[in-house]
Backbone bond lengths (Angstrom), bond angles and torsions (degrees), N, CA, C in turn:
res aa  C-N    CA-C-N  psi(-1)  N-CA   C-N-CA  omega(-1)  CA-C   N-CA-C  phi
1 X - - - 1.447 - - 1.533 111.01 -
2 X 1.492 110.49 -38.73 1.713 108.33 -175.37 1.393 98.64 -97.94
3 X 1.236 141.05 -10.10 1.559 131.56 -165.37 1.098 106.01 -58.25
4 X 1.822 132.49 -60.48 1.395 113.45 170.86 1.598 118.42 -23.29
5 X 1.133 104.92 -51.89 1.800 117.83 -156.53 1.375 95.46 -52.16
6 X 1.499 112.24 -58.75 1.641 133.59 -144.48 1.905 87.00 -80.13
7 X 1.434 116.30 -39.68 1.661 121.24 -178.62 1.664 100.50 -58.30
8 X 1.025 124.36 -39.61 1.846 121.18 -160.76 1.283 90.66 -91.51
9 X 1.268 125.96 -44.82 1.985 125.73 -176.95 1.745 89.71 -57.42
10 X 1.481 121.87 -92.73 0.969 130.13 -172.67 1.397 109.31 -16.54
11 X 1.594 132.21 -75.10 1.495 128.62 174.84 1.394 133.98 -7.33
12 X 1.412 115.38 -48.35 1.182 137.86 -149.37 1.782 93.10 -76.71
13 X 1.138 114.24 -59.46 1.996 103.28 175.55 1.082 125.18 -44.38
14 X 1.890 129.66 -50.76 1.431 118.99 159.82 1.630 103.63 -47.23
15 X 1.270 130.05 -55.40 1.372 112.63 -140.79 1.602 94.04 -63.40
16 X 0.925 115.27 -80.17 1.514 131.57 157.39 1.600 104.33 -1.89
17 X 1.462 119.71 -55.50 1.726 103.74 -175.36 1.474 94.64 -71.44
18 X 1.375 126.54 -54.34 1.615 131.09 -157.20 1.646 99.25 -57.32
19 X 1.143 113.36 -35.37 1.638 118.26 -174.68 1.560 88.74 -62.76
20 X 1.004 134.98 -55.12 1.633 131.61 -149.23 1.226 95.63 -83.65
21 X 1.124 140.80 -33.09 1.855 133.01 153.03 1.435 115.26 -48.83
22 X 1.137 120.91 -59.18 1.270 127.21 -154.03 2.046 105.88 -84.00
23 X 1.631 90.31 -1.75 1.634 78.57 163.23 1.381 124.98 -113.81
24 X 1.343 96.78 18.14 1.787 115.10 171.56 1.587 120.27 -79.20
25 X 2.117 96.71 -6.85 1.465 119.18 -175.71 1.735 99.23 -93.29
26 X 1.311 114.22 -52.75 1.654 126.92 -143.48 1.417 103.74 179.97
27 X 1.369 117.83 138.80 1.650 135.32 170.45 1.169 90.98 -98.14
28 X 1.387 143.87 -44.63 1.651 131.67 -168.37 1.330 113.38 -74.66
29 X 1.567 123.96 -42.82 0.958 131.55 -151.53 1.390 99.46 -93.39
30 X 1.883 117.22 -21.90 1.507 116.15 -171.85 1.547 107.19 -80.97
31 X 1.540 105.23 -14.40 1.848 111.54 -160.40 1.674 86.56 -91.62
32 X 1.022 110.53 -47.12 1.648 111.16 -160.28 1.684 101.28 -59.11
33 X 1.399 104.82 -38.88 1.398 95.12 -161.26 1.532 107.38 -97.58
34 X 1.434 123.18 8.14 1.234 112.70 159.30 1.479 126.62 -109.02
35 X 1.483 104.15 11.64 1.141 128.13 150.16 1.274 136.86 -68.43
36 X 1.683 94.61 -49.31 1.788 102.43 164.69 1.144 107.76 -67.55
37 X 1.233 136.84 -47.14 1.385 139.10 -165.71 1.331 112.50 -48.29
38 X 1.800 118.66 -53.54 1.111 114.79 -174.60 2.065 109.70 -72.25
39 X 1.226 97.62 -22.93 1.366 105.13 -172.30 1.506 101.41 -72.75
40 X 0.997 150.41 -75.51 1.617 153.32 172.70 1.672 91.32 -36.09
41 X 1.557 125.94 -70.26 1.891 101.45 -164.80 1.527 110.77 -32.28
42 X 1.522 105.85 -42.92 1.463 113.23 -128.59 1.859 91.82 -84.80
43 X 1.521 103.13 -27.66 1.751 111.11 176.09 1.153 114.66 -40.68
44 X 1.510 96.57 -69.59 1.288 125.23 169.79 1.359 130.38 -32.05
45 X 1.263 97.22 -35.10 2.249 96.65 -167.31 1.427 114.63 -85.27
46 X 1.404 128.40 -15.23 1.519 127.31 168.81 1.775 102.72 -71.11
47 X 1.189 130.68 -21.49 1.305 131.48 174.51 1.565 142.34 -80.26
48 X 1.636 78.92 0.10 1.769 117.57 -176.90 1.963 112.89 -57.42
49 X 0.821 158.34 154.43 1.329 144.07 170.81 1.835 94.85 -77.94
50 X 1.191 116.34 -178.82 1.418 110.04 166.55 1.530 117.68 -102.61
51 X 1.315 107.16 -17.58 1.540 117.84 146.64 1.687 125.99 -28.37
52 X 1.190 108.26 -47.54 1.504 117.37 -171.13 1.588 103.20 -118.73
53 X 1.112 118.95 14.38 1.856 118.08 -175.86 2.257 83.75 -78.21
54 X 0.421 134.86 -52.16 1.670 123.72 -166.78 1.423 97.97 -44.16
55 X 1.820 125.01 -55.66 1.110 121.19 -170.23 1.430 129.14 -96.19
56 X 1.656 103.73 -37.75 1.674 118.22 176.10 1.591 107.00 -71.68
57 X 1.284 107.21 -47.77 1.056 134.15 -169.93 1.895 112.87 -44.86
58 X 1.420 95.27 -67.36 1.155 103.81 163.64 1.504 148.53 -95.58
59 X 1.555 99.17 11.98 1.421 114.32 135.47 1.330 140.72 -81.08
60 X 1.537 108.29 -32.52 1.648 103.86 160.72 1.466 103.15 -68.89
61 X 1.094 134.37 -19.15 1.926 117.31 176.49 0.975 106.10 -78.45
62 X 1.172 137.54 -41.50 1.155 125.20 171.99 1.438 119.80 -62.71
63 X 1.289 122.66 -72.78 1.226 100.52 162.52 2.061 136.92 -20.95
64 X 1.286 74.08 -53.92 2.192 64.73 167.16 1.281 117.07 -77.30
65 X 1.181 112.38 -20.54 1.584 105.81 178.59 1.700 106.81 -76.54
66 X 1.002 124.16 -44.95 1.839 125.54 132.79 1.181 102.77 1.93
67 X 1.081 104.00 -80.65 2.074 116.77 -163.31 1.389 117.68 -52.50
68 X 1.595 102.11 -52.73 1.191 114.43 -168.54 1.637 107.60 -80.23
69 X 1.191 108.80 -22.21 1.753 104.45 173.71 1.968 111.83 -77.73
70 X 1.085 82.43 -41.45 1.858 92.36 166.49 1.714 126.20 -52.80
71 X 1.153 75.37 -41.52 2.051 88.51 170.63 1.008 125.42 -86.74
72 X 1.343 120.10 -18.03 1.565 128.32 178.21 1.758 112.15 -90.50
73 X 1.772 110.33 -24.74 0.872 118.61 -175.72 1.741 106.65 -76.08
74 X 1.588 97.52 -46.20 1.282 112.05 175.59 1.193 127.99 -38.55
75 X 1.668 101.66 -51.36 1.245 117.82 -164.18 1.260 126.95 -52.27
76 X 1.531 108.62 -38.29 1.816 121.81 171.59 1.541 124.72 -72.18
77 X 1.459 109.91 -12.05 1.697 125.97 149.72 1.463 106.41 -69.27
78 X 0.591 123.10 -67.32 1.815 139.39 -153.29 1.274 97.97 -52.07
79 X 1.756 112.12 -60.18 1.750 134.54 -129.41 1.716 60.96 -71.80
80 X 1.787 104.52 -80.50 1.923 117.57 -157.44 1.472 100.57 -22.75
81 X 1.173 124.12 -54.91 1.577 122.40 -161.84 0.900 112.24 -46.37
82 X 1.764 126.93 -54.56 1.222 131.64 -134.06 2.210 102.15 -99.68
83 X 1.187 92.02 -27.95 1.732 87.21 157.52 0.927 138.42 -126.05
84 X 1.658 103.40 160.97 1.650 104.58 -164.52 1.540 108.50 -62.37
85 X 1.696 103.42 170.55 1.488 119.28 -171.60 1.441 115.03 -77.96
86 X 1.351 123.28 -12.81 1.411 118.23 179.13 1.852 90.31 -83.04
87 X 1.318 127.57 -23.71 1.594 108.09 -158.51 1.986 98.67 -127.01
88 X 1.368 104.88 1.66 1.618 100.59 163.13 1.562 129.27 -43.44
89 X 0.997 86.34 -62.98 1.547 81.42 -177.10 1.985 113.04 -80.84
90 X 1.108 127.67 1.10 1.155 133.98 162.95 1.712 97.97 -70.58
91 X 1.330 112.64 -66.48 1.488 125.45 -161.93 1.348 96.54 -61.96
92 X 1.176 129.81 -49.30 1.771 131.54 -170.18 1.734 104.01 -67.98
93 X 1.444 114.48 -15.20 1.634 113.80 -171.37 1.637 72.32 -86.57
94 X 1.459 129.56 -78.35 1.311 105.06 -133.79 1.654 104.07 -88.01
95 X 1.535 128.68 2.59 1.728 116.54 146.24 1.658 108.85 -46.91
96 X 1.399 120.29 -53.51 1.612 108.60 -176.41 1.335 117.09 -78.10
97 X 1.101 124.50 -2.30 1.687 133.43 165.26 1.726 100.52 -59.11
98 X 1.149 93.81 -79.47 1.389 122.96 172.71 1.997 104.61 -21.12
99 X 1.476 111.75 -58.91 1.130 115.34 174.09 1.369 117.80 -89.01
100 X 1.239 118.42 2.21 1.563 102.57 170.31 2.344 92.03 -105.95
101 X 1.243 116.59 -7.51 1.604 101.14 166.14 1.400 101.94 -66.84
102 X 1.557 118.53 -42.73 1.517 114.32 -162.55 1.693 102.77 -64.63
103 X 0.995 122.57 -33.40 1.342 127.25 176.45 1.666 120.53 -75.07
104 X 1.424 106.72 -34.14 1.723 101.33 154.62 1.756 108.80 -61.36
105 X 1.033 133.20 -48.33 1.330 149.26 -133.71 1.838 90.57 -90.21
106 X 1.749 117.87 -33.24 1.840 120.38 -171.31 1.653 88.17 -52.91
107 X 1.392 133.94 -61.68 1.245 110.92 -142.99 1.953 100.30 -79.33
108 X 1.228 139.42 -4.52 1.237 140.80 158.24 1.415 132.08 -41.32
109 X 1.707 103.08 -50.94 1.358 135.52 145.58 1.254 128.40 -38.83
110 X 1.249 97.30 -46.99 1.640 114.79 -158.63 1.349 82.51 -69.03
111 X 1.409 130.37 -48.21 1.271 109.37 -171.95 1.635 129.70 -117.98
112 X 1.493 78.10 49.24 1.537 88.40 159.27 1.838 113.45 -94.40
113 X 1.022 116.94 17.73 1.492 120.32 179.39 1.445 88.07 -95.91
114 X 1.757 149.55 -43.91 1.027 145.98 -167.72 1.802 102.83 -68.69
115 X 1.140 102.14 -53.24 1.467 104.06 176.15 1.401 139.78 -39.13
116 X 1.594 94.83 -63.17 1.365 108.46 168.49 1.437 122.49 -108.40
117 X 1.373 113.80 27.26 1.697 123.40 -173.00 1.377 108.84 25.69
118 X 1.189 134.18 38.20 1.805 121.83 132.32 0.947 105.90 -109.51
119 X 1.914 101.13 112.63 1.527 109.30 168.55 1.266 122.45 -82.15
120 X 1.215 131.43 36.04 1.644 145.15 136.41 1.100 115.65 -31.27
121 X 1.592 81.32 -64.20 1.779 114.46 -151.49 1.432 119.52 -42.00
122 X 1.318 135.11 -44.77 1.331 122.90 172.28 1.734 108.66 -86.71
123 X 1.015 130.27 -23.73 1.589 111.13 159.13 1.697 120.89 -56.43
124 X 1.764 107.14 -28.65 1.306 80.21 -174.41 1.283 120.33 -115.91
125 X 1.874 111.58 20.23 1.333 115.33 143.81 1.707 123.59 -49.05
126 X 1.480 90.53 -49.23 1.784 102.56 -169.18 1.164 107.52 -60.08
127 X 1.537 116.81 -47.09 1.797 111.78 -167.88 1.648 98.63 -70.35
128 X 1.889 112.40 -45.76 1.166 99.90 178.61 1.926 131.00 -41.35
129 X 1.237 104.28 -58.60 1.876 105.81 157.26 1.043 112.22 -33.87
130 X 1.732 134.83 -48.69 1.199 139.73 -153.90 1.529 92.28 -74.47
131 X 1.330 122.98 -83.20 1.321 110.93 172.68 1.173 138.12 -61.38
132 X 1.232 124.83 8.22 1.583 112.69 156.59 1.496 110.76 -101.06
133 X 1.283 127.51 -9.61 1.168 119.57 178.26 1.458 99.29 -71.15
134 X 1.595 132.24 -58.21 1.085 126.70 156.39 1.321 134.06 -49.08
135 X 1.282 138.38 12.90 1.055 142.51 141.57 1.700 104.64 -75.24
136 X 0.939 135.96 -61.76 1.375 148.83 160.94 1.166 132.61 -21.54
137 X 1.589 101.57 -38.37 1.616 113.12 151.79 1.454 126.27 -44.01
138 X 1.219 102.37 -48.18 1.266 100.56 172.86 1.383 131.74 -48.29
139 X 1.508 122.47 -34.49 1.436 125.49 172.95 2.001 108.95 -59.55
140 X 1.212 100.38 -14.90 1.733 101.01 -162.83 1.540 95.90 -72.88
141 X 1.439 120.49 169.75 1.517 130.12 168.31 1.406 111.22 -78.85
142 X 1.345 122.40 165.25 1.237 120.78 174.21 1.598 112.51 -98.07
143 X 0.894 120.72 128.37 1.265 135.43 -175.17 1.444 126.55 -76.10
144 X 1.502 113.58 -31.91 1.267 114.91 -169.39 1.476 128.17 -91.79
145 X 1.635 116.96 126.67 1.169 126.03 178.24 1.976 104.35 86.92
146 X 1.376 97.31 35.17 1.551 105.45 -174.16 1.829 94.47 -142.61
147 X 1.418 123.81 131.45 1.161 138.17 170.96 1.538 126.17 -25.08
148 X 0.997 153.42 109.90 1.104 157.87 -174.69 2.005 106.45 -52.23
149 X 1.475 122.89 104.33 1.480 114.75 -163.28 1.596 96.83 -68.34
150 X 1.672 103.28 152.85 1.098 116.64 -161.52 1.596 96.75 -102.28
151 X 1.503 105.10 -41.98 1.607 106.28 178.36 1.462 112.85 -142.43
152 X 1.397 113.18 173.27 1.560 112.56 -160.59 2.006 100.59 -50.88
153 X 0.775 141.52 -38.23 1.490 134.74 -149.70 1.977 90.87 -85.86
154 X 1.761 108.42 -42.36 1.783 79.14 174.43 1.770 113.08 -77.85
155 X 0.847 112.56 20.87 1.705 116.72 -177.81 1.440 101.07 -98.30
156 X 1.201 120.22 -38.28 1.229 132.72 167.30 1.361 135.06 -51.17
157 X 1.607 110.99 -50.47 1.478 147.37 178.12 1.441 93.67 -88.72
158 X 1.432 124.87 -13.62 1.780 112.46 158.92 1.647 126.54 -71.19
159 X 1.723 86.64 -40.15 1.399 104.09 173.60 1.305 125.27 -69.69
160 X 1.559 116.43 -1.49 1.589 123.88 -164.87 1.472 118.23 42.30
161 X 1.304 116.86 42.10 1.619 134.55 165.32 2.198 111.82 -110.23
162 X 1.297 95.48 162.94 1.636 92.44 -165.19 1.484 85.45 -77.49
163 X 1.647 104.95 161.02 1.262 131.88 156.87 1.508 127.83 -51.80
164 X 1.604 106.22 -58.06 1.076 119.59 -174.93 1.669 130.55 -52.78
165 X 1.351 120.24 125.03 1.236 113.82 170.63 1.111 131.96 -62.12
């Protein structure tokens, strides 16, 4: 009855150690792809038969819950890197704004399966965001083993875009 519970708690230390390896590679490449990751399991699992939801079922959740703990962990590496120090903590307030609307906004979703009776439908809004935001990653700079920008113009010269106004 609790194993799901104790399976998604439990997860979170590999993901969490493997995340802390895998950003000794890339910050872009580690966010994007544990983004997709959770975004593709999570597509995927309303399409499951109910035959195999005990086993398929709850290995693709887990797996996205993988993803999604990886990206969230990520995210507070990544977000700090990518702006300068006069506007970090401005930019990092309204990235978690941003994620606490999406989190007013889950139970809205949630019932769009009542609405339009495909109960897909709000799982595969969420994974959908999930993977395109991680697709999206990809446009970002890479961050790692490069100076932390001090003001808007090295934030700029991170992005490999001109300075000039």
């Amino acid at each position: 009855m609790f194993l799901n519970h104790f399976i998604g708690g439990i997860i979170e230390i590999p993901a969490v150690v493997i995340l802390f390896f895998l950003m000794k590679f890339s910050r872009r490449y580690t966010y994007a792809l544990t983004e997709i990751v959770a975004g593709i399991a999570l597509v995927i699992l309303p399409f499951i038969p109910k035959a195999y939801l005990s086993t398929v079922g709850v290995t693709l959740a887990t797996i996205g819950k993988f993803g999604v703990i990886g990206t969230w962990a990520m995210s507070f590496v990544y977000t700090s890197e990518i702006f300068p120090t006069p506007l970090r903590s401005t930019a990092l307030g309204i990235c978690y704004i941003s994620v606490a609307l999406g989190s007013a906004a889950a139970p809205f979703i949630s019932d769009l399966a009542k609405y339009t009776g495909f109960k897909p439908l709000p799982l595969l809004v969420m994974s959908g965001i999930a993977a395109f935001a991680g697709l999206m990653a990809f446009l970002l700079p890479e961050t790692k083993g490069k100076p932390l920008p001090n003001n808007i113009q090295d934030s700029t010269a991170l992005m490999g875009k001109s300075t000039s106004i």
